[in-house]
py3Dmol code that shows the C-alpha trace and the ligand (Angstrom):
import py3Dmol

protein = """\
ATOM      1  CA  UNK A   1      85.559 166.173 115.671  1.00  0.00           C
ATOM      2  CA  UNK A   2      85.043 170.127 115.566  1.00  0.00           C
ATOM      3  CA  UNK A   3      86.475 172.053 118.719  1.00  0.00           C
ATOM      4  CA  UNK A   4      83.219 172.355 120.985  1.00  0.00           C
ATOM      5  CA  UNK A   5      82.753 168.536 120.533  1.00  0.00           C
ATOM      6  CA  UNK A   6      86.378 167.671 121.608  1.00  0.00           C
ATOM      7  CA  UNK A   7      85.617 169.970 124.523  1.00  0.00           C
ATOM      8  CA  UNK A   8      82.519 168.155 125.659  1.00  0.00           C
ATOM      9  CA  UNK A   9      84.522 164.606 125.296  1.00  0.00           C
ATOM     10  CA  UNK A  10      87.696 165.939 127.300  1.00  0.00           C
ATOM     11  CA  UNK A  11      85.094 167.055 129.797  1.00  0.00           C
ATOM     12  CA  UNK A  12      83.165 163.847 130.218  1.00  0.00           C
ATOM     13  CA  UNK A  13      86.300 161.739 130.012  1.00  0.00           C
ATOM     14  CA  UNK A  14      87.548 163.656 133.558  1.00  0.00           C
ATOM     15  CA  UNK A  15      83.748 163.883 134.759  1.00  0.00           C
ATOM     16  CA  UNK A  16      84.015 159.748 134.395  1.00  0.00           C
ATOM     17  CA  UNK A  17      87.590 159.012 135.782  1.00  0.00           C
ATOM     18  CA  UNK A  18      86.776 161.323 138.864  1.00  0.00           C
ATOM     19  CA  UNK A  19      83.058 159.655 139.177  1.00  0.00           C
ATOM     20  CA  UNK A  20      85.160 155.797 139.006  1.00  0.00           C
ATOM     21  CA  UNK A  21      87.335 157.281 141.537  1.00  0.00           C
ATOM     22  CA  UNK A  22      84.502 158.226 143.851  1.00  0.00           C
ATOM     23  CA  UNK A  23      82.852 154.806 143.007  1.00  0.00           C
ATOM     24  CA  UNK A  24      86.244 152.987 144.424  1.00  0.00           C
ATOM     25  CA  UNK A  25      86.583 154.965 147.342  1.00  0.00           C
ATOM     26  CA  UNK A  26      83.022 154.793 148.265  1.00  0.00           C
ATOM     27  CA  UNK A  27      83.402 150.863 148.347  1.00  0.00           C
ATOM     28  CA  UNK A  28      86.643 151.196 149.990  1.00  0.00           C
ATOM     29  CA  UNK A  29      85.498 153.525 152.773  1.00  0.00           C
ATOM     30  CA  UNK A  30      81.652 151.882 153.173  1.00  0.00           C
ATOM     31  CA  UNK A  31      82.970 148.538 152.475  1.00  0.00           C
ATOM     32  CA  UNK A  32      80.178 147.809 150.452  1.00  0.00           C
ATOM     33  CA  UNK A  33      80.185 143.942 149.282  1.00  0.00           C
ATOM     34  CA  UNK A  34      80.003 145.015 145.215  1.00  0.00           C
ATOM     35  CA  UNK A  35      83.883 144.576 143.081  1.00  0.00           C
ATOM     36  CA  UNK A  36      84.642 147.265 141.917  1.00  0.00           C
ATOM     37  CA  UNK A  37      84.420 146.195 138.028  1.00  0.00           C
ATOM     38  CA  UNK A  38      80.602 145.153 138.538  1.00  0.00           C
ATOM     39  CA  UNK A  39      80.328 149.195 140.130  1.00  0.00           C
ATOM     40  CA  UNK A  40      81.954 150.483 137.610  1.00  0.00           C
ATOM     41  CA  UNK A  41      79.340 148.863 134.594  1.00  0.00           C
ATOM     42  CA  UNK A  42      76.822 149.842 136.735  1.00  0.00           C
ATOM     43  CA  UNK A  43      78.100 153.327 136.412  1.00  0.00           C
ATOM     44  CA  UNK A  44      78.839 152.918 132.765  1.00  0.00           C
ATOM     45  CA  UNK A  45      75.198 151.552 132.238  1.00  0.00           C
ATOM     46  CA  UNK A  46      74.020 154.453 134.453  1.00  0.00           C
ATOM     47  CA  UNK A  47      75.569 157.372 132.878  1.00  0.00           C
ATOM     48  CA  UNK A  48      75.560 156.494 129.146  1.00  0.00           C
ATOM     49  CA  UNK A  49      71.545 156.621 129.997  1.00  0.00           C
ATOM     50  CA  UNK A  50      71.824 159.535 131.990  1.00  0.00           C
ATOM     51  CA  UNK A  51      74.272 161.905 130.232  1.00  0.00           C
ATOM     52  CA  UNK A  52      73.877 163.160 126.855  1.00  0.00           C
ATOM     53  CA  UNK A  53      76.525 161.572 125.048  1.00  0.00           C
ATOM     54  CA  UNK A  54      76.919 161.482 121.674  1.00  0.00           C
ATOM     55  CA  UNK A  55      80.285 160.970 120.916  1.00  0.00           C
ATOM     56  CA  UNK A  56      81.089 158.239 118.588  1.00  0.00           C
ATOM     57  CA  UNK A  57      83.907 156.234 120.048  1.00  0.00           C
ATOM     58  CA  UNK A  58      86.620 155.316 117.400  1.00  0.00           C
ATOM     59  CA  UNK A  59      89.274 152.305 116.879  1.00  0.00           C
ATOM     60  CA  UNK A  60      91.884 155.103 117.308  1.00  0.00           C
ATOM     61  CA  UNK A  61      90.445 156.497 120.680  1.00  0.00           C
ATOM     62  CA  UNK A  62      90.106 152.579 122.052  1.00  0.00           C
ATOM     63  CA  UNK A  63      93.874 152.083 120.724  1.00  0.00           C
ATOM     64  CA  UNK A  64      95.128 155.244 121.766  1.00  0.00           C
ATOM     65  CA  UNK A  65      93.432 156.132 124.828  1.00  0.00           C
ATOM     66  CA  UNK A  66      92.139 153.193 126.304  1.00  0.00           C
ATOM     67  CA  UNK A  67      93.905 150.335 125.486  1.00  0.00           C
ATOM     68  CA  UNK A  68      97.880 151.399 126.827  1.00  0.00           C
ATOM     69  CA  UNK A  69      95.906 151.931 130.161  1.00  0.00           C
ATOM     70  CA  UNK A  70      94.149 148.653 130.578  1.00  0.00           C
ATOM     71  CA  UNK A  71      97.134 146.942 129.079  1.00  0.00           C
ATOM     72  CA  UNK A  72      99.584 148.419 131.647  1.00  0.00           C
ATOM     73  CA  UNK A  73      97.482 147.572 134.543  1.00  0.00           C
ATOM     74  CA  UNK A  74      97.120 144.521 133.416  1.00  0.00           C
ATOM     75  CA  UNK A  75     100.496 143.937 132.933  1.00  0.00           C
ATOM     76  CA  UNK A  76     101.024 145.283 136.368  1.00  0.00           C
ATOM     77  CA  UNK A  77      98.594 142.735 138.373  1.00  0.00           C
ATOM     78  CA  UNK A  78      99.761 139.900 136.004  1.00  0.00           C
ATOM     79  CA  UNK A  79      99.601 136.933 138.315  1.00  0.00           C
ATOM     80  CA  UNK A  80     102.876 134.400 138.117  1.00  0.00           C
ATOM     81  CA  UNK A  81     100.100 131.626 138.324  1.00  0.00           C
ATOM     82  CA  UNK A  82      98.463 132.978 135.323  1.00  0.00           C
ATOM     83  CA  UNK A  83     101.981 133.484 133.339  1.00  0.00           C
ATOM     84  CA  UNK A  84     102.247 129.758 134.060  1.00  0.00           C
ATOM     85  CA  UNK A  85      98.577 129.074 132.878  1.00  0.00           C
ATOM     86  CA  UNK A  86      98.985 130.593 130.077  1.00  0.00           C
ATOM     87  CA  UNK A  87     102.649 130.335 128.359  1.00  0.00           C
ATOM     88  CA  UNK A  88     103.086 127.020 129.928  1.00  0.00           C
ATOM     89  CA  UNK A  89     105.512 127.590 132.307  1.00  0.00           C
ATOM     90  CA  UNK A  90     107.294 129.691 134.549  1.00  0.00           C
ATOM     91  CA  UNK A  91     108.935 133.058 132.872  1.00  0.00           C
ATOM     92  CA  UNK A  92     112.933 131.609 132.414  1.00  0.00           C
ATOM     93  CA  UNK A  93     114.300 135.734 132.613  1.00  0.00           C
ATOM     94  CA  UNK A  94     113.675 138.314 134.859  1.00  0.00           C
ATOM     95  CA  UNK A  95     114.585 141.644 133.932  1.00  0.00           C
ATOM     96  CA  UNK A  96     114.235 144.833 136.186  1.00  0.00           C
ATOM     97  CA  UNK A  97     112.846 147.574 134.598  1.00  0.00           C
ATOM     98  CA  UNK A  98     113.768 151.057 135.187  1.00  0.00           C
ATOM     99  CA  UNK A  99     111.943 152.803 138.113  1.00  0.00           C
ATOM    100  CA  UNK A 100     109.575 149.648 139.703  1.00  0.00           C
ATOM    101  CA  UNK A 101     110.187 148.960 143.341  1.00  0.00           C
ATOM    102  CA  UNK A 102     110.072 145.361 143.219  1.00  0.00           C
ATOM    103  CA  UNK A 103     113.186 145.641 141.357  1.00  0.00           C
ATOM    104  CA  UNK A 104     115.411 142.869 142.715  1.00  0.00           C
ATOM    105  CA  UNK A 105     118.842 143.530 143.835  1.00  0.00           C
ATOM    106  CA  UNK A 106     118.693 147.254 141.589  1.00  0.00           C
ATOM    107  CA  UNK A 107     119.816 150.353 142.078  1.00  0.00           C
ATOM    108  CA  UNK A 108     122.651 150.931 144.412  1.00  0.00           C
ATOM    109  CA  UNK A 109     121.981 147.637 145.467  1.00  0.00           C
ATOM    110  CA  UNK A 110     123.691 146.039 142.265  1.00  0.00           C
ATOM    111  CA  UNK A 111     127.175 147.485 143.427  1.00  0.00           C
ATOM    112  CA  UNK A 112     129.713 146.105 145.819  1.00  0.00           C
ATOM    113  CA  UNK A 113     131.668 147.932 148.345  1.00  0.00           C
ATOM    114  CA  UNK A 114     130.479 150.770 150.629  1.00  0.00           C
ATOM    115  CA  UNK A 115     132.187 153.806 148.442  1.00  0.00           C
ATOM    116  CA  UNK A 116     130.589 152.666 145.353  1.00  0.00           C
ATOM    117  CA  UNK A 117     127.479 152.232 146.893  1.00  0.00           C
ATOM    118  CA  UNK A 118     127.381 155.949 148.762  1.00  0.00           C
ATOM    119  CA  UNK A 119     128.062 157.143 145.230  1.00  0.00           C
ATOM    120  CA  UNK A 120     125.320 155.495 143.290  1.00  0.00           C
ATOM    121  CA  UNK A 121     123.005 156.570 146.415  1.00  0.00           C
ATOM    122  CA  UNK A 122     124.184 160.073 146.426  1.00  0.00           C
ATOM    123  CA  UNK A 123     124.077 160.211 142.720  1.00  0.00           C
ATOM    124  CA  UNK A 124     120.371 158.783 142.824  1.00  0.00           C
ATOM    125  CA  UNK A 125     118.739 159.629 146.184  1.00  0.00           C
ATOM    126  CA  UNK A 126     115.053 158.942 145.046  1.00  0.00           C
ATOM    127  CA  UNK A 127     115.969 155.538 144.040  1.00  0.00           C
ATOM    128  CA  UNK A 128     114.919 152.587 146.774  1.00  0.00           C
ATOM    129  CA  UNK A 129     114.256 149.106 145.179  1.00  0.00           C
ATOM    130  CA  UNK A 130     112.862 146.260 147.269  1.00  0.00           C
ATOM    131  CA  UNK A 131     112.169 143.227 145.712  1.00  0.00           C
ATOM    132  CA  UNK A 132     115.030 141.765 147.823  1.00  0.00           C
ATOM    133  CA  UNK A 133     113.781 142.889 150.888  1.00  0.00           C
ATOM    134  CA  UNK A 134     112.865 140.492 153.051  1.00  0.00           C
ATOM    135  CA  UNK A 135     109.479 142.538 155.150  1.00  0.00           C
ATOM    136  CA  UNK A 136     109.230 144.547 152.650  1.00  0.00           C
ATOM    137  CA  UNK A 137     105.513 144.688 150.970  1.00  0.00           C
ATOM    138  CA  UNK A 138     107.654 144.567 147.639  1.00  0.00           C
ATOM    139  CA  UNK A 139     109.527 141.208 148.772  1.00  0.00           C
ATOM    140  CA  UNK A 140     109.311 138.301 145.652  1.00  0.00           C
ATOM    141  CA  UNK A 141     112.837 137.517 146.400  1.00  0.00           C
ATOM    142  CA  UNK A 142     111.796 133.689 147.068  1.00  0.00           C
ATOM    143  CA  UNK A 143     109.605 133.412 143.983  1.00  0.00           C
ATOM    144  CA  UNK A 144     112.372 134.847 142.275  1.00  0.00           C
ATOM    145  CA  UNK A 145     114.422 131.545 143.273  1.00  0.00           C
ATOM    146  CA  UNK A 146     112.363 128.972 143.112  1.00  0.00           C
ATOM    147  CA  UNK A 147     110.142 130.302 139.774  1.00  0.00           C
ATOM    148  CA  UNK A 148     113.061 132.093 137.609  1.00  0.00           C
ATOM    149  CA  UNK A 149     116.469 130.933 136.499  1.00  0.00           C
ATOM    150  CA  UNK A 150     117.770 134.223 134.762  1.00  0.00           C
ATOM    151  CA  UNK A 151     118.373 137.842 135.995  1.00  0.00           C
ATOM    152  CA  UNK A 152     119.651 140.572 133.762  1.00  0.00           C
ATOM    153  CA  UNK A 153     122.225 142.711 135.559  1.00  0.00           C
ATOM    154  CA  UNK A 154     124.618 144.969 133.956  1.00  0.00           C
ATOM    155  CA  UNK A 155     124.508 146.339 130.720  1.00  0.00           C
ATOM    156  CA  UNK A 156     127.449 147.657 128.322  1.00  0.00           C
ATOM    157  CA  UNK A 157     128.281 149.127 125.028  1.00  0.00           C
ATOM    158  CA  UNK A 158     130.517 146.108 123.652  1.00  0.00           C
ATOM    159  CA  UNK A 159     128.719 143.828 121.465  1.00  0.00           C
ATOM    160  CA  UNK A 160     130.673 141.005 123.015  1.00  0.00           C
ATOM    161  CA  UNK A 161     129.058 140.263 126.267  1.00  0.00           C
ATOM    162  CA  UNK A 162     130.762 137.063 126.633  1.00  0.00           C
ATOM    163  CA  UNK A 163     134.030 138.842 126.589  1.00  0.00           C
ATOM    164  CA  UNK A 164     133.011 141.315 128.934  1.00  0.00           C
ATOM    165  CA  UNK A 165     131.562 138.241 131.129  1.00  0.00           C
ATOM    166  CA  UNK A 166     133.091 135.388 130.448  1.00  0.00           C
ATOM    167  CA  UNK A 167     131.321 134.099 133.930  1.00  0.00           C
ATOM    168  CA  UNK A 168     128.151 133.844 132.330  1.00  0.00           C
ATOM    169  CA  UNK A 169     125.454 133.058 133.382  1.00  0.00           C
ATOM    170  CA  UNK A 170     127.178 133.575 137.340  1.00  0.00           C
ATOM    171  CA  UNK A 171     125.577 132.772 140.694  1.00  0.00           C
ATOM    172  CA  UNK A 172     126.924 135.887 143.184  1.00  0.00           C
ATOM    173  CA  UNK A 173     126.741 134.724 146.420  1.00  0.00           C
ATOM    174  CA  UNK A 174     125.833 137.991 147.731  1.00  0.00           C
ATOM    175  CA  UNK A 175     122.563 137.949 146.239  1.00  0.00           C
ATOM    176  CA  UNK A 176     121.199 134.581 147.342  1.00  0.00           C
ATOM    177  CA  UNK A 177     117.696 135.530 146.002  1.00  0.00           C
ATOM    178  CA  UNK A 178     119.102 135.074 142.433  1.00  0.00           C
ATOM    179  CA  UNK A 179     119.364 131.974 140.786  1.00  0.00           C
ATOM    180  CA  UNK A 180     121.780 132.873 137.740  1.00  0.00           C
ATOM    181  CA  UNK A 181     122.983 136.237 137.041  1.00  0.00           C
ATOM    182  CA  UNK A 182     123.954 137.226 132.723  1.00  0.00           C
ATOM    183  CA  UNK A 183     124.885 140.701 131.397  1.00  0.00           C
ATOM    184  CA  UNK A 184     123.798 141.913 128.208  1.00  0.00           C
ATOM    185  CA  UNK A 185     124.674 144.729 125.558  1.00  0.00           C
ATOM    186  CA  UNK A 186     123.051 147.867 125.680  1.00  0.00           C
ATOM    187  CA  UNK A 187     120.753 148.563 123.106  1.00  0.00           C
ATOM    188  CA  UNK A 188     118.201 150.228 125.203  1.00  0.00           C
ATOM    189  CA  UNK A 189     116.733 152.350 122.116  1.00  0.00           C
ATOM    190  CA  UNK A 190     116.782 152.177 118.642  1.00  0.00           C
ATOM    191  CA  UNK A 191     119.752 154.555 118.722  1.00  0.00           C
ATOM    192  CA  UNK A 192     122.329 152.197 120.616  1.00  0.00           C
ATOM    193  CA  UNK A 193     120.716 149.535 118.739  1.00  0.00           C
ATOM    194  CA  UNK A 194     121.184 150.442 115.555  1.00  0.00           C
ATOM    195  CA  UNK A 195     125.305 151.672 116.669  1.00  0.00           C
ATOM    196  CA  UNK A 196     125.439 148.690 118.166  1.00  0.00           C
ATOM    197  CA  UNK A 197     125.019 146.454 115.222  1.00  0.00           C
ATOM    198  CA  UNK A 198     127.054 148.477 112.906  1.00  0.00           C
ATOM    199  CA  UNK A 199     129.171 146.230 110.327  1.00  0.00           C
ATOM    200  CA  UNK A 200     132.381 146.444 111.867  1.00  0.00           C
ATOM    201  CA  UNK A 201     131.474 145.487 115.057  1.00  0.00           C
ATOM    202  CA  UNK A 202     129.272 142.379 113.453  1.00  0.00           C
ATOM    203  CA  UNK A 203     132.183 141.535 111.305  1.00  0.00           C
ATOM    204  CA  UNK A 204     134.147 141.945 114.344  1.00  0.00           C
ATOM    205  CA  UNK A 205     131.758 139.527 116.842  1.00  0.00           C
ATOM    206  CA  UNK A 206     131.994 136.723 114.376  1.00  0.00           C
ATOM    207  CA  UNK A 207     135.645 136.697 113.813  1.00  0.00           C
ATOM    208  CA  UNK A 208     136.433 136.081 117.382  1.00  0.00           C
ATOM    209  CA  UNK A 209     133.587 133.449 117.689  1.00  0.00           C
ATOM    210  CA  UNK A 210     131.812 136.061 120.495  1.00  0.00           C
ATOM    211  CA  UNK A 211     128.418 136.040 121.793  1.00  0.00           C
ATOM    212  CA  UNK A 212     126.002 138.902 121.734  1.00  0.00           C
ATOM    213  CA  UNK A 213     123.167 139.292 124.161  1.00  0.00           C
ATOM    214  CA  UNK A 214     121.196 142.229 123.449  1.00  0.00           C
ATOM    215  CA  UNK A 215     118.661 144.290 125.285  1.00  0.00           C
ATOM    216  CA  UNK A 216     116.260 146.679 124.290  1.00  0.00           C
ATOM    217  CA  UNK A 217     113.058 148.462 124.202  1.00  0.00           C
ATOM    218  CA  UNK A 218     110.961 148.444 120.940  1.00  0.00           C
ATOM    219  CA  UNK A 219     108.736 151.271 121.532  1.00  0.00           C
ATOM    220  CA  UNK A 220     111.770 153.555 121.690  1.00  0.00           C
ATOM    221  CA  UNK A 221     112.826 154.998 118.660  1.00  0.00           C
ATOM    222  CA  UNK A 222     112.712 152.749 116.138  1.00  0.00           C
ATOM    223  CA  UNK A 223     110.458 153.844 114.056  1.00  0.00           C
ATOM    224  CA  UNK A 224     110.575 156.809 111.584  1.00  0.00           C
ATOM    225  CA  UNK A 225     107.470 158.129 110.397  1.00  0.00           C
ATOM    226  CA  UNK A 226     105.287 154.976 110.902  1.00  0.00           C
ATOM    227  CA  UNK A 227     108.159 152.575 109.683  1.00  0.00           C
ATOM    228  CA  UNK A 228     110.749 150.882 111.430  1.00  0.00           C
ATOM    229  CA  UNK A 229     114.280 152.718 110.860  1.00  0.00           C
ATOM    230  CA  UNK A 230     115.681 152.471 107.308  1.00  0.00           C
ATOM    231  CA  UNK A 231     119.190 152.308 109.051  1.00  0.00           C
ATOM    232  CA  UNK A 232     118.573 150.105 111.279  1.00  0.00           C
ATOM    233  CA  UNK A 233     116.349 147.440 108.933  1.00  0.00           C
ATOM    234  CA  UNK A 234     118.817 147.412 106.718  1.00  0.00           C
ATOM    235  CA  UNK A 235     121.022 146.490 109.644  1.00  0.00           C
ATOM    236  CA  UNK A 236     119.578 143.829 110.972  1.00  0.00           C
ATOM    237  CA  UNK A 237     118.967 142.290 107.308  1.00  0.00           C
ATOM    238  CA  UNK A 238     122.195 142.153 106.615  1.00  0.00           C
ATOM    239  CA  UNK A 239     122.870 140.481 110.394  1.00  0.00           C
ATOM    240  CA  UNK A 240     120.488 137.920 109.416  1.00  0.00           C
ATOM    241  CA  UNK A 241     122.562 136.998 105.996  1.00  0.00           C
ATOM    242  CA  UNK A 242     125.124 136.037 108.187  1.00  0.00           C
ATOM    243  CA  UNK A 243     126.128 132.347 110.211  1.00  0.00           C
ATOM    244  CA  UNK A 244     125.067 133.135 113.285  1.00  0.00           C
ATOM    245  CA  UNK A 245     123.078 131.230 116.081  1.00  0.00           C
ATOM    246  CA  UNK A 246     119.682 133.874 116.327  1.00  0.00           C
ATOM    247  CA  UNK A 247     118.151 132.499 119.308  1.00  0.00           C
ATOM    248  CA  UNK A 248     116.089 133.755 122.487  1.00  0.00           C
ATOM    249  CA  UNK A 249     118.511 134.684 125.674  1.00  0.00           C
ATOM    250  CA  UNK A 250     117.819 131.668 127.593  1.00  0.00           C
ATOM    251  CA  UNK A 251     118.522 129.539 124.939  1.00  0.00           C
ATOM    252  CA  UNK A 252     122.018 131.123 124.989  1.00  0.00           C
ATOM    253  CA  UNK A 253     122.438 130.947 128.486  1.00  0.00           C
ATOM    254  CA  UNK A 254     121.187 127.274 128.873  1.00  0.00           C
ATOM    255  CA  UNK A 255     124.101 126.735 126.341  1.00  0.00           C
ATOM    256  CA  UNK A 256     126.755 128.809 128.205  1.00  0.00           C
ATOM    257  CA  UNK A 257     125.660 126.786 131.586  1.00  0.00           C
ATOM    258  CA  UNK A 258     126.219 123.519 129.689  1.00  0.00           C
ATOM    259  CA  UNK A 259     129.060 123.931 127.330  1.00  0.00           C
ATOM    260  CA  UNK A 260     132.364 121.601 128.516  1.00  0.00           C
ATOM    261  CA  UNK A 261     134.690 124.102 129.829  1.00  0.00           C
ATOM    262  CA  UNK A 262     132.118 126.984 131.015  1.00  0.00           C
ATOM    263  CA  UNK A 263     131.133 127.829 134.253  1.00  0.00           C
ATOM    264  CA  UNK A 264     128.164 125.302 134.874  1.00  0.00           C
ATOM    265  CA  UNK A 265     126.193 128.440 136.367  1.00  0.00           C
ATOM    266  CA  UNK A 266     129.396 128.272 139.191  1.00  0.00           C
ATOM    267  CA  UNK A 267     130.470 131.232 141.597  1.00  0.00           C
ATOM    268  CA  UNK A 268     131.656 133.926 139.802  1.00  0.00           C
ATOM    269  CA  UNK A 269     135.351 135.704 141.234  1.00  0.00           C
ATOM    270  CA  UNK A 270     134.892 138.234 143.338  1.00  0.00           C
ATOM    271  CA  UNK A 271     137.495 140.205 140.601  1.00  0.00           C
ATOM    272  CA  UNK A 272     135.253 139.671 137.946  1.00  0.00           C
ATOM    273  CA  UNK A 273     132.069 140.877 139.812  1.00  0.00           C
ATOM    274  CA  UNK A 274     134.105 144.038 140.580  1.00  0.00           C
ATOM    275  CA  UNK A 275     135.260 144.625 137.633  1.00  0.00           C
ATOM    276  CA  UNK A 276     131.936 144.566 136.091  1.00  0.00           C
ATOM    277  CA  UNK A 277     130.467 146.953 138.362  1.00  0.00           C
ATOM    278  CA  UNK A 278     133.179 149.373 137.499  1.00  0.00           C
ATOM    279  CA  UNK A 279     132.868 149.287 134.343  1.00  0.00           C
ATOM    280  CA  UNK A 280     129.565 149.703 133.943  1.00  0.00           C
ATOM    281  CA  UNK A 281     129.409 152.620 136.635  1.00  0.00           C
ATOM    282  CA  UNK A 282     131.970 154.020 134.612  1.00  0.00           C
ATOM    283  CA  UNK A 283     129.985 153.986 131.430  1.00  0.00           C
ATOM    284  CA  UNK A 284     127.018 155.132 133.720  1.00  0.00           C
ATOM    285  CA  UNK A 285     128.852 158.873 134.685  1.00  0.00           C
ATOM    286  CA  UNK A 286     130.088 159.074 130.937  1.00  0.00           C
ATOM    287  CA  UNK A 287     126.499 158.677 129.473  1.00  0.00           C
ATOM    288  CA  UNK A 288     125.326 161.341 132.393  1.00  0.00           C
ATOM    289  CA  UNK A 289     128.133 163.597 131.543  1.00  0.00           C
ATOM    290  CA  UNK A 290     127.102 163.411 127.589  1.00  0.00           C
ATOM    291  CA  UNK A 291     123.552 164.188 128.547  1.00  0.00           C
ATOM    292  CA  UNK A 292     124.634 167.099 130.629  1.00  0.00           C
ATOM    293  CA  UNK A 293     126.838 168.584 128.059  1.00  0.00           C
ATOM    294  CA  UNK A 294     124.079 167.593 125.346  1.00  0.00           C
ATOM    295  CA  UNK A 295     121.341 169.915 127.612  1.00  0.00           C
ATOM    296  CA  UNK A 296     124.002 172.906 127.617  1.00  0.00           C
ATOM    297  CA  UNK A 297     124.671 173.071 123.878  1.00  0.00           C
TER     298      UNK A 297
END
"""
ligand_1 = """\
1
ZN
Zn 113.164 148.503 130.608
"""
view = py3Dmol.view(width=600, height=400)
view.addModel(protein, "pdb")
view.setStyle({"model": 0}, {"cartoon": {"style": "trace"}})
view.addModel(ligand_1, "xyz")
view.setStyle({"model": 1}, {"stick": {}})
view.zoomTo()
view.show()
């Protein structure tokens, strides 16, 4: 597309969100019995008549531009129903992502006891997370319980989460809304990820019999120049070689709830809990003091 072209498309693309914005808020504000999505054709129809466009529209620009967006808000209106409808059932995991409020039980609101607590807050004022909150327009805390049976909570460097929670999966009293609490390894990007499964620490997992959960995010950085990490594909070929029992989380939970001798899904100690949530606030200031130092050098 030559320069005065692009221009023209940037232009129109701005000229179009702003005119869809108008279009909602004049619905909103008139309430004018029209959805939105019907408007918003009728705009489409309107303008591509109207305006003189000429732009040819290309698979990349609908998978680059257009589709993250609709996917996302899709993603974001997803109805529990329609989960059900369409998968068959009710999701088994919950995990709380990052910044969304209807995070359940999150923030400063994993820790125990008051000084932790006023750390993680002062440490993090912007953070509020409400899922929990009974009133609160974010509240889900009693479809969480009656719709979900696992909720991720803390997250560590070992590979042997079962070690580092031998609870697992753990029902904390504190947090009623909760079903069944389980803690996995940290392999948020394809950095940890690939650290995480070195050989030694493989070797290591299936010598003591342990029991890996792993978390992780795909679209960050595994890939290297279109393909996924040499390092790491190699990595998880060689994982795959080996005896192990490759299944999906709840799988592994379901087992660890079942299994003579485990926990049933019990209590956990209230020693346990706490030493969880130090360790893993521990690991938290390390990983902020690395990135610190990392920004200064
Ligand atoms: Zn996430």
């Amino acid at each position: 597309m030559p320069a005065d072209t692009t221009t023209l498309a940037i232009e129109l693309f701005v000229g179009l969100v702003a005119a869809a914005g108008l279009v909602g808020w004049l619905i909103h504000r008139l309430s004018l019995p029209i959805p939105y999505t019907v408007a918003l054709v009728v705009l489409g129809v309107v303008a591509g008549v109207v305006l003189p466009i000429d732009i040819e529209v290309s698979p990349e620009i609908v998978l680059l531009v257009l589709l993250p967006g609709l996917v996302f808000e899709a993603a974001l209106r997803i109805d529990i129903d329609d989960f059900r409808r369409t998968f068959g059932g009710d999701p088994v995991i919950n995990a709380n992502h990052s910044m969304n409020t209807e995070n359940i039980y999150w923030g400063r609101d994993r820790l125990d006891g008051s000084v932790l607590r006023w750390l993680y807050g002062r440490m993090t004022p912007w953070e509020r997370f409400r899922g929990h909150e009974e009133g609160s327009e974010w509240f889900w805390g009693d479809v969480c319980r009656q719709r979900t049976r696992y909720v991720r909570n803390f997250t560590f460097d070992g590979i042997d989460t079962l070690k580092i929670n031998p609870a697992m999966p753990y029902h904390d009293p504190r947090r009623p809304y909760v079903n069944l609490w389980f803690s996995s390894a940290d392999g948020s990007d394809g950095r940890r990820f690939t650290e995480l499964i070195r050989e030694e620490n493989v070797a290591r997992l299936e010598r003591e019999n342990g029991c890996c959960i792993v978390y992780t995010h795909f679209a960050k950085g595994f890939l290297q120049d279109g393909r996924p990490d040499p390092v790491w594909e190699s990595r998880m070929r060689a994982l795959a070689k080996r005896p192990g029992w490759f299944v999906p989380a709840s799988q592994v939970l379901d087992h660890l709830r079942e299994r003579p001798g485990g926990g049933g899904g019990g209590a956990i100690r209230w020693s346990e809990r706490m030493s969880l949530s130090m360790r893993w606030a521990l690991e938290r200031l390390r990983d902020r003091r690395r990135a610190q130092n990392g920004k200064r050098s």
